[in-house]
Biopython code that builds the backbone (N, CA, C, O; Angstrom):
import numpy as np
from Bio.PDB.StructureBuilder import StructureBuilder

atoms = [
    (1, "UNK", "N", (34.162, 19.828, -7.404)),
    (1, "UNK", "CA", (33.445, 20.410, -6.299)),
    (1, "UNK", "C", (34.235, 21.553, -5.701)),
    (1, "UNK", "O", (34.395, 21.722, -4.492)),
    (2, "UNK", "N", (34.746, 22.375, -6.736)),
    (2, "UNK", "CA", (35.604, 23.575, -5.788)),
    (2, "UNK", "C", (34.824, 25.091, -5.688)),
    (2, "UNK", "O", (35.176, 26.253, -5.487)),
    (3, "UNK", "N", (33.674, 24.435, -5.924)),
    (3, "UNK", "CA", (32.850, 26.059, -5.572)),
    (3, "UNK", "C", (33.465, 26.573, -4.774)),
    (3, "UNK", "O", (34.145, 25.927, -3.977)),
    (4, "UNK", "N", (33.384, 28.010, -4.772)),
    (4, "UNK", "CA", (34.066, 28.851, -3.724)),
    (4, "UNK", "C", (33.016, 30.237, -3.605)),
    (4, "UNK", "O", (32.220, 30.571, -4.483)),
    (5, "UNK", "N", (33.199, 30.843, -2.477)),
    (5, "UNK", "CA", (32.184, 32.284, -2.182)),
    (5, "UNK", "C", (33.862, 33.183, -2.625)),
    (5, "UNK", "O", (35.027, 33.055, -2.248)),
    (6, "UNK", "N", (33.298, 33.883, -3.388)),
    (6, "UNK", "CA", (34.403, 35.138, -3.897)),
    (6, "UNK", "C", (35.126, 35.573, -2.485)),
    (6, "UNK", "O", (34.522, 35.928, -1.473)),
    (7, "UNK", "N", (36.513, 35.470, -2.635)),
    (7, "UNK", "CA", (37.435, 35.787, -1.935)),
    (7, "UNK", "C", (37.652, 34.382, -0.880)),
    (7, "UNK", "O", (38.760, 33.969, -0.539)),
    (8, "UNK", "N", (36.716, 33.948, -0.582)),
    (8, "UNK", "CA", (37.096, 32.535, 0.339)),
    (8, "UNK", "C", (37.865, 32.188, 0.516)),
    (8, "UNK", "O", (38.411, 32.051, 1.611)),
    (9, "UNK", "N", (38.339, 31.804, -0.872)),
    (9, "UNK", "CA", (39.697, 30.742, -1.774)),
    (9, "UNK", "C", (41.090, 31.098, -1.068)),
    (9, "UNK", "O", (41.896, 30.225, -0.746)),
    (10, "UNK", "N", (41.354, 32.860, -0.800)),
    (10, "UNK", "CA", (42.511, 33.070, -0.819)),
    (10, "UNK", "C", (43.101, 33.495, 1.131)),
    (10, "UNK", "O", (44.032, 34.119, 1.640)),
    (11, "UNK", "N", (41.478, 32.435, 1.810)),
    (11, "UNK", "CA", (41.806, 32.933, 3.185)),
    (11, "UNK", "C", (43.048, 31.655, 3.676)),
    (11, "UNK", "O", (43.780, 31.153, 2.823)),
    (12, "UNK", "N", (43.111, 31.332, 4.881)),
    (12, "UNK", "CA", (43.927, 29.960, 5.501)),
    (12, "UNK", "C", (42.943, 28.757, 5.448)),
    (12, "UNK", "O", (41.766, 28.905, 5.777)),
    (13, "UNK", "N", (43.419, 27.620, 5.048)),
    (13, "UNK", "CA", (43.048, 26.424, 4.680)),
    (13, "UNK", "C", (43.811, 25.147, 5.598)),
    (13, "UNK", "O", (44.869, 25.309, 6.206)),
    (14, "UNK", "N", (43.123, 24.002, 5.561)),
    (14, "UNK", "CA", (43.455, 22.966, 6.224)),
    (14, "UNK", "C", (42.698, 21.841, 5.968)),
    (14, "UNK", "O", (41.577, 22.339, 6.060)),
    (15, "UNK", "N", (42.526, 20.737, 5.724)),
    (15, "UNK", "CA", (42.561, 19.572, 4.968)),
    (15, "UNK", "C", (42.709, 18.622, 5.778)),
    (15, "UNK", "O", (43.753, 18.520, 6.423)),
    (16, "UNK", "N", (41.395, 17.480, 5.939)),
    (16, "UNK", "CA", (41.646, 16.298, 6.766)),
    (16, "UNK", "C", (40.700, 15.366, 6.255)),
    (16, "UNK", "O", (39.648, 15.854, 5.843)),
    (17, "UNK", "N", (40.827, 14.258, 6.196)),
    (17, "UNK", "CA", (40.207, 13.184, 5.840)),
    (17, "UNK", "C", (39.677, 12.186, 7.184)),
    (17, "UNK", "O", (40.349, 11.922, 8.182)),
    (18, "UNK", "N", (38.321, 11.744, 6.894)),
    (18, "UNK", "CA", (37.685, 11.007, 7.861)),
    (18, "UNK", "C", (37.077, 10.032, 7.710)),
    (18, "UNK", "O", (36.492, 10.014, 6.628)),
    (19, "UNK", "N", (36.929, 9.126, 8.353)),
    (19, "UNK", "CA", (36.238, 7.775, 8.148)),
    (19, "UNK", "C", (34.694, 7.935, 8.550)),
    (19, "UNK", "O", (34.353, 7.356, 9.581)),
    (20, "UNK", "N", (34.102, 8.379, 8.118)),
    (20, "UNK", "CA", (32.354, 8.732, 7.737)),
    (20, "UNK", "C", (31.624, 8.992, 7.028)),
    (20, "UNK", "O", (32.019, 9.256, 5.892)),
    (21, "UNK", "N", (30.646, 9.031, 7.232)),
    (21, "UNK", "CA", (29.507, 9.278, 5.947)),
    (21, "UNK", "C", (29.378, 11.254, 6.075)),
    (21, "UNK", "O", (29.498, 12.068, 6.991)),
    (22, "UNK", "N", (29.130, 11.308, 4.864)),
    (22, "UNK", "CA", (28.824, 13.268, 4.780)),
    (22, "UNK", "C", (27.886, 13.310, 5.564)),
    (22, "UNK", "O", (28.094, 13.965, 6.585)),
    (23, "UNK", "N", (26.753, 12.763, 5.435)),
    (23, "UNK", "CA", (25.945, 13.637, 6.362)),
    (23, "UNK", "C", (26.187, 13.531, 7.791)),
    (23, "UNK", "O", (25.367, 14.231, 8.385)),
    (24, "UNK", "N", (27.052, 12.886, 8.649)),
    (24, "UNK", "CA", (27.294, 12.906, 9.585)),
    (24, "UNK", "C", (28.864, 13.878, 9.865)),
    (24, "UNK", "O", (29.551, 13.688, 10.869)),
    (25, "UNK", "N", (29.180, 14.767, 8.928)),
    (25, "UNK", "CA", (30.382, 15.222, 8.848)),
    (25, "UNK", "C", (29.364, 16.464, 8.749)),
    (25, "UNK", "O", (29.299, 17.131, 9.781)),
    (26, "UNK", "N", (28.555, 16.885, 7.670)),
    (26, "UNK", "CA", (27.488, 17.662, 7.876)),
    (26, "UNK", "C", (26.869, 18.500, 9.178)),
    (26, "UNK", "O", (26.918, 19.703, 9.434)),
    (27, "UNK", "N", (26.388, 17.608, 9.755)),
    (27, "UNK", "CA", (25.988, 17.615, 11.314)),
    (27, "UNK", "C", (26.959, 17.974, 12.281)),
    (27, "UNK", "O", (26.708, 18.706, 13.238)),
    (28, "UNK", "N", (28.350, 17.339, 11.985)),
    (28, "UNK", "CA", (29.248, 17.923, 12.502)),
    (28, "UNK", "C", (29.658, 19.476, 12.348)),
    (28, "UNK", "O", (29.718, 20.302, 13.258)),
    (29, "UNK", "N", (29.841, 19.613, 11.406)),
    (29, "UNK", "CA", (30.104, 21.033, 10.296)),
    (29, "UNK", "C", (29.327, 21.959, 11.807)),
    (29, "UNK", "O", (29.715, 22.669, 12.735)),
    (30, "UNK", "N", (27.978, 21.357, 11.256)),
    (30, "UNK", "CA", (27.017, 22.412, 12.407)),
    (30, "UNK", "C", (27.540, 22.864, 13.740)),
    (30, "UNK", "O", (27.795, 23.977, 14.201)),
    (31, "UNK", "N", (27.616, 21.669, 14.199)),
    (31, "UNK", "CA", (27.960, 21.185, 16.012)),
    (31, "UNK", "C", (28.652, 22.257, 16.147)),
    (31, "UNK", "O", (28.473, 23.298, 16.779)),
    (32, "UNK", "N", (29.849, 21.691, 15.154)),
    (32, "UNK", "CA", (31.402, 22.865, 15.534)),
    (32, "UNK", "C", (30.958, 24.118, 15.438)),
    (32, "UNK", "O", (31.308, 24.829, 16.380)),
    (33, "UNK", "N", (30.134, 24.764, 14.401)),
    (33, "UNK", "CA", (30.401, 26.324, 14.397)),
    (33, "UNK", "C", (29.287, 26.428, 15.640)),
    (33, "UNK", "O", (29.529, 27.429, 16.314)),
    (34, "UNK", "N", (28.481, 25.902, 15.985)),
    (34, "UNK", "CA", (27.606, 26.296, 17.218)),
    (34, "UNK", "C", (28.465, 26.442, 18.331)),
    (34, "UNK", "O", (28.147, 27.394, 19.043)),
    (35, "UNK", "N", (29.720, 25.631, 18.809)),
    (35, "UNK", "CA", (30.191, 25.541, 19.689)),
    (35, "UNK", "C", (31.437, 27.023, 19.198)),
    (35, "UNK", "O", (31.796, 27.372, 20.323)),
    (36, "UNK", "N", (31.916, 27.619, 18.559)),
    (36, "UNK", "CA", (32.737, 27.983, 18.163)),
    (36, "UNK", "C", (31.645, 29.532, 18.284)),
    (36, "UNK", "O", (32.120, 30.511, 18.860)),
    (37, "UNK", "N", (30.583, 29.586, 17.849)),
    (37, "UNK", "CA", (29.457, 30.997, 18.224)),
    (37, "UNK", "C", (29.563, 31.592, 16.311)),
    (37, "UNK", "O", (29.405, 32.731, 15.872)),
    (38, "UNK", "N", (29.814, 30.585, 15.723)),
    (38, "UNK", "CA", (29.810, 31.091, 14.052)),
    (38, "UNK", "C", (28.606, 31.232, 13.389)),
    (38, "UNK", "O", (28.235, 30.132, 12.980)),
    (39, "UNK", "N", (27.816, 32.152, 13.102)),
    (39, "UNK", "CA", (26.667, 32.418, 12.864)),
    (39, "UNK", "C", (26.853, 32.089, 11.551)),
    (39, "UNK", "O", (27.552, 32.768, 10.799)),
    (40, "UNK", "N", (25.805, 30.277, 10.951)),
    (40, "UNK", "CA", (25.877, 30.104, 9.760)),
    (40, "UNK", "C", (25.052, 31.293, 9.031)),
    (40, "UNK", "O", (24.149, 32.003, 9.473)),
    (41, "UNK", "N", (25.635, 31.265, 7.843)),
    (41, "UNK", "CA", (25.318, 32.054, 6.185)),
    (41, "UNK", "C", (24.413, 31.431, 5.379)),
    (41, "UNK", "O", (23.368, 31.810, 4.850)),
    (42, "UNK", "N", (25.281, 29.943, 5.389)),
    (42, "UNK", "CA", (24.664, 29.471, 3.882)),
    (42, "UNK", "C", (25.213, 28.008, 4.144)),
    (42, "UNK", "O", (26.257, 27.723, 4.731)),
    (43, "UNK", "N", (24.041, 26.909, 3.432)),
    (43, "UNK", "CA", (24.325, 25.057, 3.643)),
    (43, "UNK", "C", (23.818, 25.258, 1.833)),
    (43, "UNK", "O", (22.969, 25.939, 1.259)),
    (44, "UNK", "N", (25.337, 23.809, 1.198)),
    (44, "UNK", "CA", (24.364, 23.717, 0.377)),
    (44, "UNK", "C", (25.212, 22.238, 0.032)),
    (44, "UNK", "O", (26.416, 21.992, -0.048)),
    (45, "UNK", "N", (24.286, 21.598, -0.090)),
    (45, "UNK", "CA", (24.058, 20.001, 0.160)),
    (45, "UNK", "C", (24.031, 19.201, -1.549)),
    (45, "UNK", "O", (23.510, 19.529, -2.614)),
    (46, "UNK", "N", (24.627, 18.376, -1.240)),
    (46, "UNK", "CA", (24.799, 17.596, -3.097)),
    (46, "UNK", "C", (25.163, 16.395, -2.786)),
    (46, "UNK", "O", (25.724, 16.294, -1.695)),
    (47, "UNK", "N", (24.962, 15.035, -3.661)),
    (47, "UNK", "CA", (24.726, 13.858, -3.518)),
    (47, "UNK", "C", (26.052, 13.460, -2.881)),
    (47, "UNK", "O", (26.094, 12.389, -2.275)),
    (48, "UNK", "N", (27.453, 14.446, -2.988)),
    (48, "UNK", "CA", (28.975, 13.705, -2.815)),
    (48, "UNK", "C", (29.699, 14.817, -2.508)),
    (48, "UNK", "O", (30.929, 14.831, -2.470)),
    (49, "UNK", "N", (28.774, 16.042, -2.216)),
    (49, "UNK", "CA", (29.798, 17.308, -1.562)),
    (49, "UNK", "C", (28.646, 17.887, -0.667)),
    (49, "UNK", "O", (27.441, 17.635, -0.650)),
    (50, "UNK", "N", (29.621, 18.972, 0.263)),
    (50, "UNK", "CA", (28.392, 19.939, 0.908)),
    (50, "UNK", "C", (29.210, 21.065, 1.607)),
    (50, "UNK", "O", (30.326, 20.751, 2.020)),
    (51, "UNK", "N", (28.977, 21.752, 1.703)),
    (51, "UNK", "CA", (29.107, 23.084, 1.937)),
    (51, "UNK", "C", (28.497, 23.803, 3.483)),
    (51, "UNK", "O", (27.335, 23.466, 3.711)),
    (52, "UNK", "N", (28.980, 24.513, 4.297)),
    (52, "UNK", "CA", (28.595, 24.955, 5.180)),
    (52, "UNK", "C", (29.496, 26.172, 5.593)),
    (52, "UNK", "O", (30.623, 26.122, 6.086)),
    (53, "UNK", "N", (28.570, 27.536, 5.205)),
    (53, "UNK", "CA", (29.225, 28.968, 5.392)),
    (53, "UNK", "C", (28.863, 29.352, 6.906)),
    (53, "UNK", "O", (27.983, 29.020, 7.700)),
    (54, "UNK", "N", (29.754, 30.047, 6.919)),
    (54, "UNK", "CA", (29.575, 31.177, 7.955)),
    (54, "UNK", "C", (30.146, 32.360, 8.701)),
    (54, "UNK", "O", (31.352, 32.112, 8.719)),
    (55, "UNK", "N", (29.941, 33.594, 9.374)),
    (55, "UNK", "CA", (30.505, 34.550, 9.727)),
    (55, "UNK", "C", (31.095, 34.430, 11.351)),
    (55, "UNK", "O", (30.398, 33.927, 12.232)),
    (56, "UNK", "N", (32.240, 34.872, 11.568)),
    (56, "UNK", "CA", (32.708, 35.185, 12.838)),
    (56, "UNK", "C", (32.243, 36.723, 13.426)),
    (56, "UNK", "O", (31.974, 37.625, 12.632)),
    (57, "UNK", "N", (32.188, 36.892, 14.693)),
    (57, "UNK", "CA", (31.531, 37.849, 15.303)),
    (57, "UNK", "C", (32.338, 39.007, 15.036)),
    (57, "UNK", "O", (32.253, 39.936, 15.839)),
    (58, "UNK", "N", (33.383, 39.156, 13.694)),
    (58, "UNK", "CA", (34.012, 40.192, 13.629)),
    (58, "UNK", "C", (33.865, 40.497, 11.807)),
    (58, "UNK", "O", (34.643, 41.112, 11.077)),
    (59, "UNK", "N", (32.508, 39.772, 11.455)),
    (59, "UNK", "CA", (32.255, 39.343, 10.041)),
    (59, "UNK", "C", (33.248, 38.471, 9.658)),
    (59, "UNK", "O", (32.713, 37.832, 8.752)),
    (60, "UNK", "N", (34.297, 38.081, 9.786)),
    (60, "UNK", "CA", (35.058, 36.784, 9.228)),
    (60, "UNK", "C", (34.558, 35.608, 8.584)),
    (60, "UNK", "O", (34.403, 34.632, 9.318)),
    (61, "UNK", "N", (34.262, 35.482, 7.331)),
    (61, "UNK", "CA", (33.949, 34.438, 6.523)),
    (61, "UNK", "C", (34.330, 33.124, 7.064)),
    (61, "UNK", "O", (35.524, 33.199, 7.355)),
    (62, "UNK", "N", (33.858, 31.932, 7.339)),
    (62, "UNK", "CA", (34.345, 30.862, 7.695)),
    (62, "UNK", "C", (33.476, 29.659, 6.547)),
    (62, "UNK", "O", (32.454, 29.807, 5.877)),
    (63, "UNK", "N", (34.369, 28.533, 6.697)),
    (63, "UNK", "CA", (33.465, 27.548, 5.697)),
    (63, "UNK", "C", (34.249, 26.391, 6.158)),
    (63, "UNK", "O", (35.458, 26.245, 6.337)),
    (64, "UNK", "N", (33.132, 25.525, 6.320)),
    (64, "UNK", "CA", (33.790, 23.834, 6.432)),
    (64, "UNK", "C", (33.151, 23.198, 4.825)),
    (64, "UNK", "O", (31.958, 23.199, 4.518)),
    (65, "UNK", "N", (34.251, 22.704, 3.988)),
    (65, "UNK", "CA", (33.634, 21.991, 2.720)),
    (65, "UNK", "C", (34.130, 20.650, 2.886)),
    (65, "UNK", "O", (35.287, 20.312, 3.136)),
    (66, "UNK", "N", (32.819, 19.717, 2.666)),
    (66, "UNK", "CA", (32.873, 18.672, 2.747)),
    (66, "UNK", "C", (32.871, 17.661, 1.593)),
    (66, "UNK", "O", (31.986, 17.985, 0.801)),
    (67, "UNK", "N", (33.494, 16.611, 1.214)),
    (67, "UNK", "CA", (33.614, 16.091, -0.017)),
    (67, "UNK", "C", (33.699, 14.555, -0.035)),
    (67, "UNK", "O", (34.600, 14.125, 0.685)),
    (68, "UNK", "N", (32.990, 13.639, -0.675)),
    (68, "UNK", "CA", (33.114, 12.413, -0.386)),
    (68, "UNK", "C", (34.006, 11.713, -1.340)),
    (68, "UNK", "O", (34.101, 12.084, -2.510)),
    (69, "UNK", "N", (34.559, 10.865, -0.933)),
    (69, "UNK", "CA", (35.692, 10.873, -1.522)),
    (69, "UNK", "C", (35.630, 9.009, -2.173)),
    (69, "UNK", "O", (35.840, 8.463, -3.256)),
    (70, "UNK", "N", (35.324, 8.671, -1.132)),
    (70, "UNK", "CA", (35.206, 6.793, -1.343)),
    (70, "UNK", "C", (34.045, 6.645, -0.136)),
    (70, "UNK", "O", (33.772, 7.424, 0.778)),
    (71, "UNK", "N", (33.485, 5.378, -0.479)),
    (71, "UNK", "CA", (32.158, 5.242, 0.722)),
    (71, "UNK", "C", (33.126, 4.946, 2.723)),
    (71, "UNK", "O", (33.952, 4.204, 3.255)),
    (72, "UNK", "N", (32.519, 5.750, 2.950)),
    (72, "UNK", "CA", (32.808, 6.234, 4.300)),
    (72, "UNK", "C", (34.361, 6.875, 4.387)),
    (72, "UNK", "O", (35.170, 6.499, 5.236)),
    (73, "UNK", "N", (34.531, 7.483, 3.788)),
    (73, "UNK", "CA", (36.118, 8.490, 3.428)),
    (73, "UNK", "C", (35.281, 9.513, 2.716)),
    (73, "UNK", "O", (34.687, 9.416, 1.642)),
    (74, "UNK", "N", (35.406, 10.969, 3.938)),
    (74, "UNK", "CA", (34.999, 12.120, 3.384)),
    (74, "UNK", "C", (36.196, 13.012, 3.972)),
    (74, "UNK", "O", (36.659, 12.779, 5.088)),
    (75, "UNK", "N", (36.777, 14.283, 2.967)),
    (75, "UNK", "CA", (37.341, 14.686, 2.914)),
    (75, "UNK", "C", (37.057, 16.299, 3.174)),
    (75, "UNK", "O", (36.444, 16.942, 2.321)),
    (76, "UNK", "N", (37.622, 17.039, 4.624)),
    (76, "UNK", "CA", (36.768, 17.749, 4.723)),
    (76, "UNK", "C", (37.782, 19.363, 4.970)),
    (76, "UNK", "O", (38.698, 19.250, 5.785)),
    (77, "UNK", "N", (37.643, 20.489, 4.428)),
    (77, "UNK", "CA", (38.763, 21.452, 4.299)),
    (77, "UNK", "C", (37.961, 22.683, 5.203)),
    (77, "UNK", "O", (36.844, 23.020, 4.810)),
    (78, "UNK", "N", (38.349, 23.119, 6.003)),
    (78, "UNK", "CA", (38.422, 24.131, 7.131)),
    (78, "UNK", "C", (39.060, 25.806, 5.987)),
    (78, "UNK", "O", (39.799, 25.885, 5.005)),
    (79, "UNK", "N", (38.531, 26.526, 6.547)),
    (79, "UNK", "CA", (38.882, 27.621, 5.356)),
    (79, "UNK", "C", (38.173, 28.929, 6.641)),
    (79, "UNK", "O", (37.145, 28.970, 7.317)),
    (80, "UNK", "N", (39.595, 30.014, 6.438)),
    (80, "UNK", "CA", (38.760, 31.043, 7.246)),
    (80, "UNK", "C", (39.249, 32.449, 6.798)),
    (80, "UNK", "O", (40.444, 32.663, 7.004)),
    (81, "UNK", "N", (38.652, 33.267, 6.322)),
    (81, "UNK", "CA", (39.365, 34.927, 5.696)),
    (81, "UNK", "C", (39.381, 34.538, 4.504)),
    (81, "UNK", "O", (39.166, 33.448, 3.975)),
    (82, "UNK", "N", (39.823, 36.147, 3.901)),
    (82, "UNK", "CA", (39.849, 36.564, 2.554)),
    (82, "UNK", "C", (40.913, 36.960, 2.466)),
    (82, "UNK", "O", (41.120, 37.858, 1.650)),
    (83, "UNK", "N", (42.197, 36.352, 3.414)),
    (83, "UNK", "CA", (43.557, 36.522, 3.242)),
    (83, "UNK", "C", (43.959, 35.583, 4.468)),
    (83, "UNK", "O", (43.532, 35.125, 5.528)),
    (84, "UNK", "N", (45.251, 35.605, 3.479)),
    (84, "UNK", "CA", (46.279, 34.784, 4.599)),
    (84, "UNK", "C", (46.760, 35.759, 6.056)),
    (84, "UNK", "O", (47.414, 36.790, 6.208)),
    (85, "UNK", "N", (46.140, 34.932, 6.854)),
    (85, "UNK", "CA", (46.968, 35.726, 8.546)),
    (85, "UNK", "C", (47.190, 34.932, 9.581)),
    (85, "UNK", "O", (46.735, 33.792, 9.478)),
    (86, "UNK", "N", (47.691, 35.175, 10.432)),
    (86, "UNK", "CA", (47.983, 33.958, 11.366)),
    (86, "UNK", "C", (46.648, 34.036, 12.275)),
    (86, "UNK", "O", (46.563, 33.035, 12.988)),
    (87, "UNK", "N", (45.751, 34.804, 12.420)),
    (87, "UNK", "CA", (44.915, 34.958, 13.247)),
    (87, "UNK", "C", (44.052, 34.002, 12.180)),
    (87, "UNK", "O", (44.062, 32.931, 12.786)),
    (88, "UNK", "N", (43.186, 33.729, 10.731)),
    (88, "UNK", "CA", (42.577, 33.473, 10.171)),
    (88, "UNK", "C", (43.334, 31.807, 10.046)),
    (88, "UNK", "O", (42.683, 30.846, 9.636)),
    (89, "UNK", "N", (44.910, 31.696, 10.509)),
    (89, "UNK", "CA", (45.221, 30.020, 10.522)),
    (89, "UNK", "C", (44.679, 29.500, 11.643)),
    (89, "UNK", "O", (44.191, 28.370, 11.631)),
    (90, "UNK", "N", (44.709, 30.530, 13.121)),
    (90, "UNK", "CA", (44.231, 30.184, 14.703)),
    (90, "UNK", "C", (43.083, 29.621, 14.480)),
    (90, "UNK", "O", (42.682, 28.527, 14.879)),
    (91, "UNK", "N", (42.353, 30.714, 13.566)),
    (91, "UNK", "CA", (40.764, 30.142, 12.945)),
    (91, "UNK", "C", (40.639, 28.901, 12.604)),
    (91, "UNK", "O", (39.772, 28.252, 13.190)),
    (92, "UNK", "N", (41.091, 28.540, 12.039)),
    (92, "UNK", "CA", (41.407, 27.101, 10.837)),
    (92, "UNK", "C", (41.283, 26.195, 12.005)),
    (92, "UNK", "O", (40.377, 25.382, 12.187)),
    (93, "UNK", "N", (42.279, 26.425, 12.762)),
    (93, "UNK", "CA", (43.068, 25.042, 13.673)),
    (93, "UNK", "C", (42.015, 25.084, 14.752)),
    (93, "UNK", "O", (41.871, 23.972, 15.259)),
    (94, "UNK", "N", (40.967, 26.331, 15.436)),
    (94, "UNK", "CA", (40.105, 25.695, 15.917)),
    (94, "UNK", "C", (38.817, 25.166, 15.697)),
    (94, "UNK", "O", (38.067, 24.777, 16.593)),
    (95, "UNK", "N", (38.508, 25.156, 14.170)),
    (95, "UNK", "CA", (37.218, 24.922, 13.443)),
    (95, "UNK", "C", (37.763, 23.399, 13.265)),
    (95, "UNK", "O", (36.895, 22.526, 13.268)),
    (96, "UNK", "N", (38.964, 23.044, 13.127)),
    (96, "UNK", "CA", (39.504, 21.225, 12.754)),
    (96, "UNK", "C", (39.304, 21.202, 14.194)),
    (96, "UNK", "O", (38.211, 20.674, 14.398)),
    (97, "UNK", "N", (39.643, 21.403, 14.852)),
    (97, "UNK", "CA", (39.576, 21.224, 16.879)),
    (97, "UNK", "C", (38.100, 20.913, 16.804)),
    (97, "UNK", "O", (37.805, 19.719, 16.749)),
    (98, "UNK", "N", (37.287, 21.661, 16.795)),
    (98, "UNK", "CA", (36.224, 21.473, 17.458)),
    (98, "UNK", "C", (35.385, 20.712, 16.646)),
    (98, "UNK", "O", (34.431, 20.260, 17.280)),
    (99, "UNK", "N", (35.414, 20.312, 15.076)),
    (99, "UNK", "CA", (34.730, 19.494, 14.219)),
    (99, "UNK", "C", (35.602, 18.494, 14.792)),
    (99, "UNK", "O", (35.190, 17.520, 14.163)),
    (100, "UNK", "N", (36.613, 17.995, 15.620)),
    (100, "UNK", "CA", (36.880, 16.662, 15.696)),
    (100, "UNK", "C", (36.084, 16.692, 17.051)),
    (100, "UNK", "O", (35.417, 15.663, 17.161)),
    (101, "UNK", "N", (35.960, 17.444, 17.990)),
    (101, "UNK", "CA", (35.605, 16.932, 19.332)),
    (101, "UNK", "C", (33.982, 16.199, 18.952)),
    (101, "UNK", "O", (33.310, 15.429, 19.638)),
    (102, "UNK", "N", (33.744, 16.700, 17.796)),
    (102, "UNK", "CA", (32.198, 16.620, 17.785)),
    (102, "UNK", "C", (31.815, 15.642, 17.106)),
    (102, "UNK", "O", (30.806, 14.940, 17.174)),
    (103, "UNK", "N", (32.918, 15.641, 16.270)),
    (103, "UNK", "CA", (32.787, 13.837, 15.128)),
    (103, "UNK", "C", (32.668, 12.788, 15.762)),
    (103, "UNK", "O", (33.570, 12.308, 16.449)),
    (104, "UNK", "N", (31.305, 12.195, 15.584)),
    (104, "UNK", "CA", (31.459, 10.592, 16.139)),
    (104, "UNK", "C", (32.414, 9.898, 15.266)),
    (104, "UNK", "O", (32.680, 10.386, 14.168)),
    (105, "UNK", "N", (33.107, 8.488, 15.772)),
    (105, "UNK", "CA", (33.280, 7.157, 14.856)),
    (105, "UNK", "C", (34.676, 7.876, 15.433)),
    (105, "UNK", "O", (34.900, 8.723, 16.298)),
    (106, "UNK", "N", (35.468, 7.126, 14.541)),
    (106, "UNK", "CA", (36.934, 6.821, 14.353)),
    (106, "UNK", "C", (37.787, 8.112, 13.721)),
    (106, "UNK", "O", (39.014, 8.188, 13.649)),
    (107, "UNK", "N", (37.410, 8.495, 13.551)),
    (107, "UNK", "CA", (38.226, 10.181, 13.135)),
    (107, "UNK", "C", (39.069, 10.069, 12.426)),
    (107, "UNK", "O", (38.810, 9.084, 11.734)),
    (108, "UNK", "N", (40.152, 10.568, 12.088)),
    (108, "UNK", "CA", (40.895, 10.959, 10.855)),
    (108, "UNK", "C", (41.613, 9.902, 9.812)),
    (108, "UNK", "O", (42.352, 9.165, 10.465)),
    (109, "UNK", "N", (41.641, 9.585, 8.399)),
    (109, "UNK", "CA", (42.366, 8.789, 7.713)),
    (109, "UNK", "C", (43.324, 9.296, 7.789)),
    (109, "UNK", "O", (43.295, 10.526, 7.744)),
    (110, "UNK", "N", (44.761, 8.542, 7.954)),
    (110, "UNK", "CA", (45.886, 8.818, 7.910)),
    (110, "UNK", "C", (46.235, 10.000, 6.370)),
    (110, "UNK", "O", (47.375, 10.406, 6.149)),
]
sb = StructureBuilder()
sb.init_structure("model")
sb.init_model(0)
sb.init_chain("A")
sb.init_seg("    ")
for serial, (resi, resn, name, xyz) in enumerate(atoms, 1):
    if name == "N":
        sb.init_residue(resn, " ", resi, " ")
    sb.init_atom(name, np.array(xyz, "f"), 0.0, 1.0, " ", f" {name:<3s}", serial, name[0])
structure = sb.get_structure()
């Protein structure tokens, strides 16, 4: 499941694991970029992954990819730019911020 949108791959990344079902990590995905003002791109949904694009108000590519990993353990990677910068990690760390404020249940697997 490592689809990627050309150039995505090589922005700042971050990686967390959660005790939920995708589609409620999904929903989350949403919550956060609504609260964050990330005008989604593109959803694309599969029986054990899912995908959720979108642009920052300065065009900045953003993406939450979601991945199921074991039943209720989904594994979910924060991704922002088409390069490494510390402004595109700030990105990162508040797209994991605000997909946790918004996650119901028990939040992160160790």
């Amino acid at each position: 499941m490592r689809e990627m949108v050309a150039g995505l791959s090589d922005g700042n990344s971050m990686e967390a694991t959660y005790r939920a079902e995708l589609g409620t990590c999904v929903k989350s995905a949403h919550q956060a970029f609504a609260g964050l003002k990330v005008a989604v791109t593109g959803r694309h949904d599969h029986p054990h992954w899912a995908l959720v694009d979108g642009r920052l108000r300065d065009s900045t590519p953003v993406r939450i990819r979601m991945e199921k990993v074991e039943e209720l353990k989904v594994l979910v990677e924060f991704i922002a730019g088409t390069g490494r910068s510390e402004e595109n990690q700030d990105t990162v760390r508040r797209m994991k911020e605000e997909f946790e404020m918004v996650m119901p249940g028990e939040g992160t697997d160790p």
